[in-house]
N, C-alpha and C positions, 0 to 999 in steps of 0.2 A: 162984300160977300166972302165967305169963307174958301177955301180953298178945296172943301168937299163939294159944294156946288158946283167950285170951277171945273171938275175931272168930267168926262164926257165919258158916257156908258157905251160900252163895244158888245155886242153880241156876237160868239163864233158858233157858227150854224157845222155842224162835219154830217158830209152824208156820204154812205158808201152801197154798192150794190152787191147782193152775196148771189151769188155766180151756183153755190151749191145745186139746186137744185136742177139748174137748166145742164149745169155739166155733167149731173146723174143722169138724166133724159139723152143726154146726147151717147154716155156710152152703154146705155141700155138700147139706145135703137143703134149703135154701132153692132151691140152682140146680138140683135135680132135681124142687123143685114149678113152677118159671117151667120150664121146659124141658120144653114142650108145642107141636107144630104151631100155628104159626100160619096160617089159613085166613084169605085174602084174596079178595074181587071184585077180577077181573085191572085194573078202571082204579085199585083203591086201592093194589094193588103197584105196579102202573107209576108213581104217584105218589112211593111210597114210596122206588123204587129210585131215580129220578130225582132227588130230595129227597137223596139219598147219594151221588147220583154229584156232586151240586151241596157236598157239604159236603169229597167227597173233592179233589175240583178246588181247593178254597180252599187245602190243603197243600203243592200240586205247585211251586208260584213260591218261597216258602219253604224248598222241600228244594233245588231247584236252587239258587241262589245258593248257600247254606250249601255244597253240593258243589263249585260253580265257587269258592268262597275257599278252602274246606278244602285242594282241590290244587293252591290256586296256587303256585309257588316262589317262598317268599321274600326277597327282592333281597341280606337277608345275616342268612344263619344263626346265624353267632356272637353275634348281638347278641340273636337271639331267648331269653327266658328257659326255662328247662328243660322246664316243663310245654305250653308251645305243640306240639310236634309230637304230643303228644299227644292235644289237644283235638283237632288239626287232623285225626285218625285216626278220633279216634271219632266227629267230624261227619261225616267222608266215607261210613265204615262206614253209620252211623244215616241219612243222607239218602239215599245212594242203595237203600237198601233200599226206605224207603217209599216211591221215586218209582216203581220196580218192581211192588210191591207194591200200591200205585195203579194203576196200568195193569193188573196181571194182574185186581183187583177191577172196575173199571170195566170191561172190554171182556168180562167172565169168560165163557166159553164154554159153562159149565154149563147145560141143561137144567131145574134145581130153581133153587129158592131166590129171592134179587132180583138179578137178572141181566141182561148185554146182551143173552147170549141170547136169553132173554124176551120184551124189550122189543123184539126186531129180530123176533121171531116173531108179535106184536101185532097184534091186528085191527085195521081201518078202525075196528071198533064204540067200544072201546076207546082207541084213539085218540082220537077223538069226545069220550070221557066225560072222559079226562086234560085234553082241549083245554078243558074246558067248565069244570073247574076252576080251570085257569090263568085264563082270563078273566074269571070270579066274580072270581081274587083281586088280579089284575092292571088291573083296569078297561081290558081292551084287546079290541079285538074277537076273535071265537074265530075267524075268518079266518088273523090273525098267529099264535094260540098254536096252530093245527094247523100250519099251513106250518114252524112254527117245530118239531115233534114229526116232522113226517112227515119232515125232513130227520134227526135225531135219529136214528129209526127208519132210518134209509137207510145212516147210519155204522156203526150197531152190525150191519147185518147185513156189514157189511164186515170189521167189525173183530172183533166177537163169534166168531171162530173158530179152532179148534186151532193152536197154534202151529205144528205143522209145515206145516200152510193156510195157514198167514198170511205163512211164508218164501218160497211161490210164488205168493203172490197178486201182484196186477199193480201196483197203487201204494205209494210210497214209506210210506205212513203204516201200511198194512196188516201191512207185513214190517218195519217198524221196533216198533211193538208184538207181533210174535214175538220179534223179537230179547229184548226186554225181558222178558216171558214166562218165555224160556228163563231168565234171569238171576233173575227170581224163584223157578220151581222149583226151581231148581240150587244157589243161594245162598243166596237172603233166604227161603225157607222152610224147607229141608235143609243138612244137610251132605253134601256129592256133592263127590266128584272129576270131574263130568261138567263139560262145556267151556259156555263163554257170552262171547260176544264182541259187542262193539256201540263206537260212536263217539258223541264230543260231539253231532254234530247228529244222530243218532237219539234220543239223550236229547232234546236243541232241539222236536225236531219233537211229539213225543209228550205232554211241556210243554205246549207252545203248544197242542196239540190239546185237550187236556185240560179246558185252560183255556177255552178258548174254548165249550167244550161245557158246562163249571159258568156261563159267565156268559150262555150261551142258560136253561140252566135256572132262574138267580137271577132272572132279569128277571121272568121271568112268575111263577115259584112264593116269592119269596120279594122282592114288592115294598118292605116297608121295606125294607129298605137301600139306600144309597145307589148311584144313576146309574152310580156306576165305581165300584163294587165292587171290581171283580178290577182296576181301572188302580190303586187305591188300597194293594192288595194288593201287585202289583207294584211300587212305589214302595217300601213299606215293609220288604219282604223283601230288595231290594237295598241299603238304607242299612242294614239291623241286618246282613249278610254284609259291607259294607263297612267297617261298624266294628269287627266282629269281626277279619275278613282286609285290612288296607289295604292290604295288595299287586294286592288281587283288579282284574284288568285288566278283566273281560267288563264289558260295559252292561248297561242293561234290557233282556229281550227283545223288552220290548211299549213301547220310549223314544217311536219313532213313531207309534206303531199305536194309537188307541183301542179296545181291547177291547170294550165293549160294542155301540160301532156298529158294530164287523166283523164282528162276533159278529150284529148285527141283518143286516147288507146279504148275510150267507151265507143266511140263512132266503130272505132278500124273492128271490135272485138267482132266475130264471128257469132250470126242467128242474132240472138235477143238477149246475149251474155250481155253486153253493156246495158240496158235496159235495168238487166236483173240486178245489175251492181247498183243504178241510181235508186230504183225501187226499195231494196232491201239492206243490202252490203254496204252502203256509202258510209254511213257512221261509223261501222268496223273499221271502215278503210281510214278511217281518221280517228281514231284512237275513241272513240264512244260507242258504249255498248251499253245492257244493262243486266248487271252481274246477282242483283237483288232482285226478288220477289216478292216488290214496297206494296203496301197494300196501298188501293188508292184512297185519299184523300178529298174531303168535300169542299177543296179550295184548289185556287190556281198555283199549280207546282212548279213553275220556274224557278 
């Protein structure tokens, strides 16, 4: 016999079990066990939402810059390597969504849920209880952490409102976060052909605001951290966008400005003076204004 007859035939059988589907099922009924009302005492939402509004703020200096390099033009294209206009698309895309998206969450106009609505809707009582925390954790008198809430309270009933409200309200901050609004329903949540227009210094102003409302809330609700917080922030977010973008020309927006004591001297200011600075004056206060009267344009003016 040959020695191909001699060879004995082996068959290797491999079976395996794919686990995929049953491990989607399991945490699809994990998210339908946690996916229960949650029932708050209104000072521990207002805590809560505040607490959000404080960690959403920490993103908005970071996505600006990233957007102010993403479309800067670069002094010379040919030299750039292949994959850069590309990066420089998808930060623009990804940054200006969340900065949108940001502002439609923070100012959200809703009724339910942890909202400015809410919070602009908020009793004296409540108030009271939020203040009373801040101060336990802040070791500062509960004098500064109401003064410091009721002004809080005072923005969001300005701003916490329907975007077509907010295109005729009366100050610059009020109708620049519609603008913004409109740009996150239309865009950054949907796909619409519906129109959204706005300019650098509405984006500028909405930033700044933002900001300035996470480092009234950091102070008192979230004492470790450090004094400047959000100037530290700022710092940080302009040198990683500047080494990402070397072209990018803009400054810091807060170069001169200490954030946290302007952020303190808008609480302490006397009536509705601090109000009227985040509303209208903030931009001025930070070196953006606008000196031209640009006609406007049938595109997005960033």
């Amino acid at each position: 016999m040959s020695n191909e007859n001699n060879r004995e035939s082996v068959t290797l059988t491999v079976r395996w079990t794919d686990f995929a589907s049953k491990n989607l099922d399991a945490r699809i009924a994990e998210l339908k066990r946690r996916d229960q009302p949650i029932k708050m005492e209104p000072v521990v939402e207002g805590i809560q939402f505040l607490r959000g509004v404080g960690s959403r703020a920490s993103l908005v200096l970071p996505m600006f810059y990233t957007l102010a390099g993403a479309t800067t033009k670069v002094r010379d294209p040919a030299e750039q390597p292949p994959w850069k206009p590309t990066q420089a698309a998808s930060f623009e895309f990804s940054a200006l969504q969340t900065i949108s998206l940001i502002c439609r969450a923070v100012f959200d106009d809703s009724r339910k849920g942890l909202t400015g609505k809410r919070l602009a809707n908020a009793s004296d009582e409540t108030l009271d209880g939020i203040a009373q925390h801040w101060s336990q954790k802040s070791k500062r008198p509960i004098e500064e952490a109401s003064n410091a809430l009721k002004l809080l309270r005072d923005l969001f009933q300005q701003c916490a409102q329907p975007r077509k409200t907010l295109l005729v309200s009366e100050s610059l901050l009020e109708r620049r976060v519609g603008l913004l609004k409109y740009h996150a329903d239309r865009q950054a949540a949907h796909i619409s052909l519906e129109p959204f227009l706005f300019g650098l210094i509405d984006i500028v102003h909405v930033v700044a605001a933002i900001t300035i409302v996470g480092s009234i809330i950091v102070d008192f609700d979230q004492p470790q951290l450090s004094a400047s917080y959000f100037d530290e922030i700022d710092k940080a977010s302009w040198s990683a966008a500047k080494a990402t973008f070397p072209d990018m020309a803009i400054e810091r927006l807060f170069l001169r400005f200490d954030i946290h004591q302007q952020a303190k001297n808008y609480w302490k200011f006397p009536g509705h003076q601090g109000l009227r600075m985040l509303l209208s004056q903030l931009p001025s206060a930070i070196g953006y204004w606008d000196s031209q009267d640009e006609a406007v344009e049938a595109q997005t003016g960033y």
